[in-house]
C-alpha positions, 0 to 999 in steps of 0.5 A: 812857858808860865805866865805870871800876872805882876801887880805892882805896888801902886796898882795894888793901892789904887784897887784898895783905896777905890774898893774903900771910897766905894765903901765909903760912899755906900755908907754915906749914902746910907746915912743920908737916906736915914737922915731923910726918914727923919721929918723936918730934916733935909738931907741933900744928896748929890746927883749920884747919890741921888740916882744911886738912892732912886730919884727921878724927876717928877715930870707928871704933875707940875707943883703949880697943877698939884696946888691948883687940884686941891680944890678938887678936895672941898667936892669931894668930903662929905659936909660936916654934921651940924646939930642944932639946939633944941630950946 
């Protein structure tokens, strides 16, 4: 006895629109990382994209600490040379 895999028609059509939505998908995801590169521009993606593109939340350092320790920075540069005029 033979057995035969029948595909039906609007079986067939949901694996070829969801291959092309995840075709799509990828290709709008890629021109959004490229939009990214670009400075000043903000590219908005949605969480999927976000998590597909390798976001994460940053959870080591809150904004306000990051603010706050740039005054770490002033101690930290070697005073500017200064030259006096001789006259």
């Amino acid at each position: 006895m033979t057995t035969r895999n029948i595909v039906l028609p609007a079986a067939e059509a949901a694996n070829d629109s969801a291959a092309t939505d995840t075709a799509n998908a990828a290709a709008v995801l890629y021109e959004k990382l490229a939009d990214a590169m670009t400075p000043g521009y903000q590219a908005e993606f949605d969480p999927e994209e976000a998590e597909q593109a390798g976001a994460f939340v940053e959870d080591a350092l809150s904004e306000q600490d990051a603010v706050e320790s740039d005054i770490d920075l002033v101690d930290a540069t070697a005073p500017a040379a200064t030259t006096e005029a001789k006259g």
